[in-house]
PyMOL commands that place a pseudoatom at each C-alpha (Angstrom):
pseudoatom trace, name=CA, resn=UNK, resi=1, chain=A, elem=C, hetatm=0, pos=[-50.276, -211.385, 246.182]
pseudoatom trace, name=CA, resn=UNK, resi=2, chain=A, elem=C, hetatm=0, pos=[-52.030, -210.283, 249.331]
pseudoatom trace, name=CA, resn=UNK, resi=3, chain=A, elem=C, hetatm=0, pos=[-51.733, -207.063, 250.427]
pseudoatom trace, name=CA, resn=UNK, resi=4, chain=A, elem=C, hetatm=0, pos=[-53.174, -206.609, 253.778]
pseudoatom trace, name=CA, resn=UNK, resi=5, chain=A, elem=C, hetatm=0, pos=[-54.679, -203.691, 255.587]
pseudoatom trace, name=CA, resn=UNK, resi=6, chain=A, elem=C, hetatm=0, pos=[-53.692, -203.191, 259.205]
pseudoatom trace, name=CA, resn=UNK, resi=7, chain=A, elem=C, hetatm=0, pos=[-55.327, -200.821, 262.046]
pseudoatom trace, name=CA, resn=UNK, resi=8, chain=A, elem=C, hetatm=0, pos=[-53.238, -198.035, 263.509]
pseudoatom trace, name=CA, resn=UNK, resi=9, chain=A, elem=C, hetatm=0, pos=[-52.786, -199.977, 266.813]
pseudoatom trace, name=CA, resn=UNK, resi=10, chain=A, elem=C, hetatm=0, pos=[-51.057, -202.233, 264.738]
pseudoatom trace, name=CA, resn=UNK, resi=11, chain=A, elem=C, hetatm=0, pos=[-49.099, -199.716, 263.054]
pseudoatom trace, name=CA, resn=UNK, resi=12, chain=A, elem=C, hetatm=0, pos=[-47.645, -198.476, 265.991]
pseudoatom trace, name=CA, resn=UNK, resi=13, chain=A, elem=C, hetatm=0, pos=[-46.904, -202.003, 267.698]
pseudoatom trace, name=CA, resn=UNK, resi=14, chain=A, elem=C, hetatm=0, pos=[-44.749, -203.061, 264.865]
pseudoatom trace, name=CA, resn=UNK, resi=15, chain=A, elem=C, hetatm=0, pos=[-42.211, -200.157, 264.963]
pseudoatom trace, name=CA, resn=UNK, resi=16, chain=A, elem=C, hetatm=0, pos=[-41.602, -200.921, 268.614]
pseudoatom trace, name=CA, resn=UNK, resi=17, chain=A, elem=C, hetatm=0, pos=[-41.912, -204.592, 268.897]
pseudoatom trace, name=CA, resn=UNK, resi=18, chain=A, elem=C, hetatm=0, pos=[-39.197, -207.398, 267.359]
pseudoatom trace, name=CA, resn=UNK, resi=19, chain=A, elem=C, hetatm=0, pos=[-38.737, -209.050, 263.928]
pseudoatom trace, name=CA, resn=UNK, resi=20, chain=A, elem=C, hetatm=0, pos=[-40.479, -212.315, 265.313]
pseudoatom trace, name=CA, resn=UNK, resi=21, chain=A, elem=C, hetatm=0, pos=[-43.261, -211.011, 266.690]
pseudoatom trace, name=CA, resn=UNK, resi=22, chain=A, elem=C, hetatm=0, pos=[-43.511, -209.068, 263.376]
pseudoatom trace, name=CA, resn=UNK, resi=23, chain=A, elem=C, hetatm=0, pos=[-43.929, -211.795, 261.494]
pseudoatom trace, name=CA, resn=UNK, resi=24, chain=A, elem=C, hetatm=0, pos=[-46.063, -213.842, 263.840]
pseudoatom trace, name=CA, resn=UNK, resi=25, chain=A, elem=C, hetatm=0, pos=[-48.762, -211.257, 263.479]
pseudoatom trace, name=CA, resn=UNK, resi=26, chain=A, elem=C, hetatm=0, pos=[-48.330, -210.637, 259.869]
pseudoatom trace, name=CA, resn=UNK, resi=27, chain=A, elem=C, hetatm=0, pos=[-48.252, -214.731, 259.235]
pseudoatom trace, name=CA, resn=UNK, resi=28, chain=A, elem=C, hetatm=0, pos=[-51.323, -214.160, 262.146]
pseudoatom trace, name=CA, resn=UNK, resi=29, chain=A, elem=C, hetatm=0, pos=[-53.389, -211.364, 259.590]
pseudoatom trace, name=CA, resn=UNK, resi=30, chain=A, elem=C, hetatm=0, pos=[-52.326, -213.326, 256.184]
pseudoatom trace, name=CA, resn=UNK, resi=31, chain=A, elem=C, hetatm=0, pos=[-54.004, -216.790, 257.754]
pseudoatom trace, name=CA, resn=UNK, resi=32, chain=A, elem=C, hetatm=0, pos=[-56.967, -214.465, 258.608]
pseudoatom trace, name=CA, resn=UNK, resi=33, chain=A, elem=C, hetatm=0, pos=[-57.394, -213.231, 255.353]
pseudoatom trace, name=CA, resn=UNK, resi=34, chain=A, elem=C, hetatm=0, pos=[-56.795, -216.813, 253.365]
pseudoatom trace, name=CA, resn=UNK, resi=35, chain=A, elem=C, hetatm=0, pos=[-58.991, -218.944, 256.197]
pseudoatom trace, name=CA, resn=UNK, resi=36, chain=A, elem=C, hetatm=0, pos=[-62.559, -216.793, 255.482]
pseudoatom trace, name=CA, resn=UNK, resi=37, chain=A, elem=C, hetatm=0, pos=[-62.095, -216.698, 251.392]
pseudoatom trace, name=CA, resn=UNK, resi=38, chain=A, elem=C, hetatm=0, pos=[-65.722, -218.141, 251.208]
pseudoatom trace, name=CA, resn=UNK, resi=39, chain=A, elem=C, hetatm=0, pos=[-67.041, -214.724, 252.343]
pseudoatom trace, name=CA, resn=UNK, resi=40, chain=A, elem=C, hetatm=0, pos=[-65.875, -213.667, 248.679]
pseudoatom trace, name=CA, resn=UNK, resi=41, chain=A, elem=C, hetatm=0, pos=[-67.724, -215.949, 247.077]
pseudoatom trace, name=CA, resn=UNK, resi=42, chain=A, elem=C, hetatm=0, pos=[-71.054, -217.721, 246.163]
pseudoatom trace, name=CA, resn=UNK, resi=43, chain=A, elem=C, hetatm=0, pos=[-71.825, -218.449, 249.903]
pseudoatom trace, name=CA, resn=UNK, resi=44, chain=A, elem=C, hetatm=0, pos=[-71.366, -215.030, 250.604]
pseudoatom trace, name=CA, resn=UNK, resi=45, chain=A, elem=C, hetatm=0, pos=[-70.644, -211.959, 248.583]
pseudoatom trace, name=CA, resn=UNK, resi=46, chain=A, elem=C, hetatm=0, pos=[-71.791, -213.625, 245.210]
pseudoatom trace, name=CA, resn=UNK, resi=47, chain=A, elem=C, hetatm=0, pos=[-74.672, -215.587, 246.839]
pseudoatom trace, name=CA, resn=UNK, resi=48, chain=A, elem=C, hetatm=0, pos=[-77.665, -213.006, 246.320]
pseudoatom trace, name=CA, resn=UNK, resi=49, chain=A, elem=C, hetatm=0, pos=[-80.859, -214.550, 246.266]
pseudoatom trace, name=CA, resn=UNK, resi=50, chain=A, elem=C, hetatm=0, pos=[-79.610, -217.691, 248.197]
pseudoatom trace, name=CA, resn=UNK, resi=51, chain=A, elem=C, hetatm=0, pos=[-78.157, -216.459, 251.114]
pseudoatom trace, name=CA, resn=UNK, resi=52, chain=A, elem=C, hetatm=0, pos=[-77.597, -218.777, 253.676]
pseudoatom trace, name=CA, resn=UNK, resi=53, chain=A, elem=C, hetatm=0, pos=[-75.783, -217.554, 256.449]
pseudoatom trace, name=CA, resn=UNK, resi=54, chain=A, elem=C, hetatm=0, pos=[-75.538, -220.778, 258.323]
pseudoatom trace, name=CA, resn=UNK, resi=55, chain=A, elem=C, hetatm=0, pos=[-73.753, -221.812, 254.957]
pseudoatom trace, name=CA, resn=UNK, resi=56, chain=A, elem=C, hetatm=0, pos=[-71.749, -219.111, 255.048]
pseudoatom trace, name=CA, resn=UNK, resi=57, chain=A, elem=C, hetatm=0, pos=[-71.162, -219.509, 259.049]
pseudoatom trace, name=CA, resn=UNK, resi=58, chain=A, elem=C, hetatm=0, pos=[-70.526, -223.285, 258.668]
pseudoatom trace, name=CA, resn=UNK, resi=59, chain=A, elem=C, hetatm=0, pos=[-67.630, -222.995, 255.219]
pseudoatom trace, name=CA, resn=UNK, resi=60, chain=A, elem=C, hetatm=0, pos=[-65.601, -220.162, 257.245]
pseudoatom trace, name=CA, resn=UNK, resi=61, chain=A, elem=C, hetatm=0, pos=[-65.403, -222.009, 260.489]
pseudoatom trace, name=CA, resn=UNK, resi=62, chain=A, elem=C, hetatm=0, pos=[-64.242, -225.261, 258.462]
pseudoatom trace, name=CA, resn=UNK, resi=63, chain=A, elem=C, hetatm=0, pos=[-61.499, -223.123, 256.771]
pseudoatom trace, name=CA, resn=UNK, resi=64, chain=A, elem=C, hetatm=0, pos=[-60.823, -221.494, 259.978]
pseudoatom trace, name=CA, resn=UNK, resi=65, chain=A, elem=C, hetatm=0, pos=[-60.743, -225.094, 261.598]
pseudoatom trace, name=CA, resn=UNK, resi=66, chain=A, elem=C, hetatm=0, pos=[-59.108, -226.499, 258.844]
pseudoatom trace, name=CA, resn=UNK, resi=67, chain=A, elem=C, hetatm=0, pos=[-55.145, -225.673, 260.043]
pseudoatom trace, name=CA, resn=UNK, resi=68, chain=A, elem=C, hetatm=0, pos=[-55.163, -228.951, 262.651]
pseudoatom trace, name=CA, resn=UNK, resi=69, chain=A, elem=C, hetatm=0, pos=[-57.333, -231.193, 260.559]
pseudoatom trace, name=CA, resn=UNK, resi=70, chain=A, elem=C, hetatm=0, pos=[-54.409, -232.892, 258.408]
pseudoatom trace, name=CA, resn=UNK, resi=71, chain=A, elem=C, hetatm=0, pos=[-51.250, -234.449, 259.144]
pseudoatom trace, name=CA, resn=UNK, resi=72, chain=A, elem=C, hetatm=0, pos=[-48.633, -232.018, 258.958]
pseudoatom trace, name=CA, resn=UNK, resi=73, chain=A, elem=C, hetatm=0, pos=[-47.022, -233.484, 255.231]
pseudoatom trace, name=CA, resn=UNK, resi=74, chain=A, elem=C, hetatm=0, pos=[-50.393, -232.283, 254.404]
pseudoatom trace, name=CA, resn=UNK, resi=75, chain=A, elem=C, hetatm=0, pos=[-49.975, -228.585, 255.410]
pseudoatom trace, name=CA, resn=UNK, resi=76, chain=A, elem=C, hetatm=0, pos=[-50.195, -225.470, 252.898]
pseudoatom trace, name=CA, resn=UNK, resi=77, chain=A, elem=C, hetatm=0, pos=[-48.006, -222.660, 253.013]
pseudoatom trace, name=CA, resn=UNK, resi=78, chain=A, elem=C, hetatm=0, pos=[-50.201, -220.798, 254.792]
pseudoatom trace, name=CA, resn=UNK, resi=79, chain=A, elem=C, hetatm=0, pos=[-50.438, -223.216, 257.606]
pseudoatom trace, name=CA, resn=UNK, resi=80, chain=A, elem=C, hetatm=0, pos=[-46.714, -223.858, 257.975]
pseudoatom trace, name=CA, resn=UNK, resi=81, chain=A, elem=C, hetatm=0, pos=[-45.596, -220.062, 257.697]
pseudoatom trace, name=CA, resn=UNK, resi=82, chain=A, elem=C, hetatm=0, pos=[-47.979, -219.776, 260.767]
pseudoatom trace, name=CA, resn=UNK, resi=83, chain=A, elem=C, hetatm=0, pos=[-46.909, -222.712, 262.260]
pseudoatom trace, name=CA, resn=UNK, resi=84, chain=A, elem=C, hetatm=0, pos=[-43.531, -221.613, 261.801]
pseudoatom trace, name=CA, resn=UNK, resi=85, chain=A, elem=C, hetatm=0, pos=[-44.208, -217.627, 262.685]
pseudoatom trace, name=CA, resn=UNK, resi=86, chain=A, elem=C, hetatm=0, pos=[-45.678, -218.946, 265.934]
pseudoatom trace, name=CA, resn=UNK, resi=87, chain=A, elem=C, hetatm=0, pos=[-42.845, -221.389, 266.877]
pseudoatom trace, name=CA, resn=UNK, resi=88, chain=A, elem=C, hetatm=0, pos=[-40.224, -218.487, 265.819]
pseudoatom trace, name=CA, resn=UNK, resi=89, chain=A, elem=C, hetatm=0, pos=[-41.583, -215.529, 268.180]
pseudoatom trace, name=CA, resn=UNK, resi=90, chain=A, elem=C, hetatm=0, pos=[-41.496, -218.780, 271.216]
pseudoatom trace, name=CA, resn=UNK, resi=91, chain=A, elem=C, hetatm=0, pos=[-45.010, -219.421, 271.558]
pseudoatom trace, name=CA, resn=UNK, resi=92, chain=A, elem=C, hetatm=0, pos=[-46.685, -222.798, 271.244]
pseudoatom trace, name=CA, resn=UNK, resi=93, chain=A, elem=C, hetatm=0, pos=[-49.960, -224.804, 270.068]
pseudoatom trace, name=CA, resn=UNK, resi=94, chain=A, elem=C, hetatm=0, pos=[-52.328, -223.129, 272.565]
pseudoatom trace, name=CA, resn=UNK, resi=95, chain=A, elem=C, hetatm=0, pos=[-51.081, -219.952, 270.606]
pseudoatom trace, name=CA, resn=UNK, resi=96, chain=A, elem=C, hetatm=0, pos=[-52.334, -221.320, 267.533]
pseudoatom trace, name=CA, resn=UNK, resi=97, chain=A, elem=C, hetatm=0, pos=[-55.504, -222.456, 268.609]
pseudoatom trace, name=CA, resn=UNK, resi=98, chain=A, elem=C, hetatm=0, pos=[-55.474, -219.124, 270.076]
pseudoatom trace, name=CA, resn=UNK, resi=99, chain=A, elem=C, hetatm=0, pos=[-55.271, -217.621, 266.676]
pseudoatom trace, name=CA, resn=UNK, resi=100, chain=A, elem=C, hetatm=0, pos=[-58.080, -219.657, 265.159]
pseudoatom trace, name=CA, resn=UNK, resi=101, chain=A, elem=C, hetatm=0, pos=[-60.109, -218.842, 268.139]
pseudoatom trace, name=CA, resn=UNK, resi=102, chain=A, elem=C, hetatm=0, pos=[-59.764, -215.106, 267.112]
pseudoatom trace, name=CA, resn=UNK, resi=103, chain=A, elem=C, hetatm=0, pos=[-59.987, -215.718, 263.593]
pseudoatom trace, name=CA, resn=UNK, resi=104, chain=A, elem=C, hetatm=0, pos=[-62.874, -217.196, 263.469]
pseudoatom trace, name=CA, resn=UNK, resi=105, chain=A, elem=C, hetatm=0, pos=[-64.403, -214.715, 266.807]
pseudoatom trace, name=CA, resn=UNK, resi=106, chain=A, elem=C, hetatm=0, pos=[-64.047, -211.891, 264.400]
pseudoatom trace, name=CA, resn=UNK, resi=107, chain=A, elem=C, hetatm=0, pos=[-65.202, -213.203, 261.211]
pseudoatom trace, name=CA, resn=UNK, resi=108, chain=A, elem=C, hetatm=0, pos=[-68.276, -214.432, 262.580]
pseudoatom trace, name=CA, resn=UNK, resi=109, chain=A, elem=C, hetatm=0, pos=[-69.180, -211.406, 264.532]
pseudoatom trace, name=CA, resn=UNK, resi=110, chain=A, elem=C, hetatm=0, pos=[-68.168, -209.187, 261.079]
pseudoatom trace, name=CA, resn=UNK, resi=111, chain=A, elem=C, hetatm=0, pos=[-70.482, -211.831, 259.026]
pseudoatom trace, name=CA, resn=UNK, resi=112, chain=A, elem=C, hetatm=0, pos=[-73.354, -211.598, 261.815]
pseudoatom trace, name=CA, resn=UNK, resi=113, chain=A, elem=C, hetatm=0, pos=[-72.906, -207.694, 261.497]
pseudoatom trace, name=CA, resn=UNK, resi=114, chain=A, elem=C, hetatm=0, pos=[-73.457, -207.869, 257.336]
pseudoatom trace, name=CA, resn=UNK, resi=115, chain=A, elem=C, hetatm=0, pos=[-76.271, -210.080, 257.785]
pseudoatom trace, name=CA, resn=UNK, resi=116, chain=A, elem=C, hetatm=0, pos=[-79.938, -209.077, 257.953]
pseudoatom trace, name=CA, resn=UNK, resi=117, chain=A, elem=C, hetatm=0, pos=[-83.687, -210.572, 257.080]
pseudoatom trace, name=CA, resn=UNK, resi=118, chain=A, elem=C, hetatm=0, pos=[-85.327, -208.542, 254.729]
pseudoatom trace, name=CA, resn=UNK, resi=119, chain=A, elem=C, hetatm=0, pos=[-88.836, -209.199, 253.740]
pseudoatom trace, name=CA, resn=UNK, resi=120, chain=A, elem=C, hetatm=0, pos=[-88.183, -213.104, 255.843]
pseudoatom trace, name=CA, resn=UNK, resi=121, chain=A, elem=C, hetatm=0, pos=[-85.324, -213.462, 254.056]
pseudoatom trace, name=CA, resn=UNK, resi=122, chain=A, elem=C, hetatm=0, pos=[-81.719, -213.810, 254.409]
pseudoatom trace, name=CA, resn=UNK, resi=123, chain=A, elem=C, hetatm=0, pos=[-79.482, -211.327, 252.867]
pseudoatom trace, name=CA, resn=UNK, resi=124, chain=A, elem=C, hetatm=0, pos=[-76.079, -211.038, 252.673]
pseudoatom trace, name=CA, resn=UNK, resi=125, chain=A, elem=C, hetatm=0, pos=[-74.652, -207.000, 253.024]
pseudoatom trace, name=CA, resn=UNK, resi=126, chain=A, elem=C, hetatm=0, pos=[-71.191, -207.753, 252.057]
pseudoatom trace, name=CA, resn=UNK, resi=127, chain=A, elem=C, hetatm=0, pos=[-70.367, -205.779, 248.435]
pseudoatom trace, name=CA, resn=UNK, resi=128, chain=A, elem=C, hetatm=0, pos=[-66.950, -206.278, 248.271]
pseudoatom trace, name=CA, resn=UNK, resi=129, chain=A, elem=C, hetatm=0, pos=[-65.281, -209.700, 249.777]
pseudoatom trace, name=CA, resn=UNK, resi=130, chain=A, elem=C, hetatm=0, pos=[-61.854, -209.116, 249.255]
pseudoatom trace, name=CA, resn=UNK, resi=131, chain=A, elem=C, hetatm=0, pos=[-61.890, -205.648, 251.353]
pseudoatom trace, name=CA, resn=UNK, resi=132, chain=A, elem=C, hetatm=0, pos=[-64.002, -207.370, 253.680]
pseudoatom trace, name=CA, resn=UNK, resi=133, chain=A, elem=C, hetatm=0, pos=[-61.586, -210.475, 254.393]
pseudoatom trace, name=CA, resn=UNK, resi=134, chain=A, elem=C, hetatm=0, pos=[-58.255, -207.375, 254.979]
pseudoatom trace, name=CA, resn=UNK, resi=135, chain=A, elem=C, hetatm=0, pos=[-60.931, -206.202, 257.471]
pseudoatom trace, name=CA, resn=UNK, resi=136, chain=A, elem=C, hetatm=0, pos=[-61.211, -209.247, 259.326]
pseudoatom trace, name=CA, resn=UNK, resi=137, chain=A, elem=C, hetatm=0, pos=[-57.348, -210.361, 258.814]
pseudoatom trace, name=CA, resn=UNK, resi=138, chain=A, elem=C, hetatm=0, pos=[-56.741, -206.469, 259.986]
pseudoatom trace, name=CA, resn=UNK, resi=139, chain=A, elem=C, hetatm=0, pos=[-58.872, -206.948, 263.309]
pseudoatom trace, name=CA, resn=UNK, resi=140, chain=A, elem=C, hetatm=0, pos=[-57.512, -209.954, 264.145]
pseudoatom trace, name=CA, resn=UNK, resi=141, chain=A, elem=C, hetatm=0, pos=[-54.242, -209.166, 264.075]
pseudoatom trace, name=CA, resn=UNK, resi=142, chain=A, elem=C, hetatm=0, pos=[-54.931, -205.806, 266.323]
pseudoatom trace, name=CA, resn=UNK, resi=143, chain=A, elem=C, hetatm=0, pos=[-56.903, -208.647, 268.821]
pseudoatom trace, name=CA, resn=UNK, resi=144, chain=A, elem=C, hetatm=0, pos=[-54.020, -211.044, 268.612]
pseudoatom trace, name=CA, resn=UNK, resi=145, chain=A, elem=C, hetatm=0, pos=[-51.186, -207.466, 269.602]
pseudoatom trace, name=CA, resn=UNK, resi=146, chain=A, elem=C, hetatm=0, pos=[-53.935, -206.792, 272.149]
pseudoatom trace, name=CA, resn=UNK, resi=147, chain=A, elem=C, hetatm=0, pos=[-54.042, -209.810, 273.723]
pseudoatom trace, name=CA, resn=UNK, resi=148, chain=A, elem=C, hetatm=0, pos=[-50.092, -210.851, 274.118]
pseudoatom trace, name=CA, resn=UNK, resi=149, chain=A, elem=C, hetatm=0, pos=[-49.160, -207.379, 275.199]
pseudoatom trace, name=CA, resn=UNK, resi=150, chain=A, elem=C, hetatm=0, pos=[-47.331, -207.077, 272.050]
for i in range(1, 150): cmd.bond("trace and resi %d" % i, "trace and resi %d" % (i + 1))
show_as sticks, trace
zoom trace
């Protein structure tokens, strides 16, 4: 089970704000943390020596992307409790493209950030992918409060 980390900011916003909007931003931080799952693995934390961060770039943003490219019998769980999150607190699609938007803002900026040549090569900084995902789940749920005045 997925246990997420959060940022003070959000800490505060969820004593004060309602139930829906509660769960729209943890359904918002959970589909953060499931969408960038290659991070933690051979593309990116396990990839060592071949370190490709266009790879790495290109499998998160297809993940990220991933929520409105099947028909909706096709869905996982973590697309419809989302889907359903966002439809609950009385916001619609542009919300959810809103929320891949940030997703995928802050996981590429975090992967750009753990990225470096060394020696003309690519190498990947990231020691711990799990942590790493609650980091970018974490930020863009804080985003997400920032930016709906939640």
């Amino acid at each position: 089970m997925y246990n997420p980390m959060t940022t003070e900011f959000v800490r505060e916003v969820k004593v004060r704000i309602l139930e829906v909007m509660q769960a729209f931003l943890e359904a918002a931080d959970n589909f953060a943390y499931e969408t960038t799952r290659d991070v933690e693995s051979q593309l990116g934390e396990y990839s060592g020596k071949d370190y490709d961060k266009g790879k790495l770039v290109a499998a998160v943003k297809l993940s990220i992307n991933h929520l409105f490219m099947y028909f909706p019998t096709q869905f996982n769980s973590k697309q419809l409790k989302l889907i359903s999150a966002t439809a609950k607190a009385g916001f619609n699609q542009d919300t959810l493209l809103r929320v891949l938007k940030v997703t995928q803002e802050v996981a590429l900026k975090m992967i750009d950030k753990t990225s470096e040549i060394r020696d003309g090569k690519e190498v990947c900084l990231i020691r711990n992918g799990h942590h790493f995902r609650q980091y970018i789940a974490a930020y863009t749920a804080e985003r997400l409060a920032k930016e709906f005045n939640l």
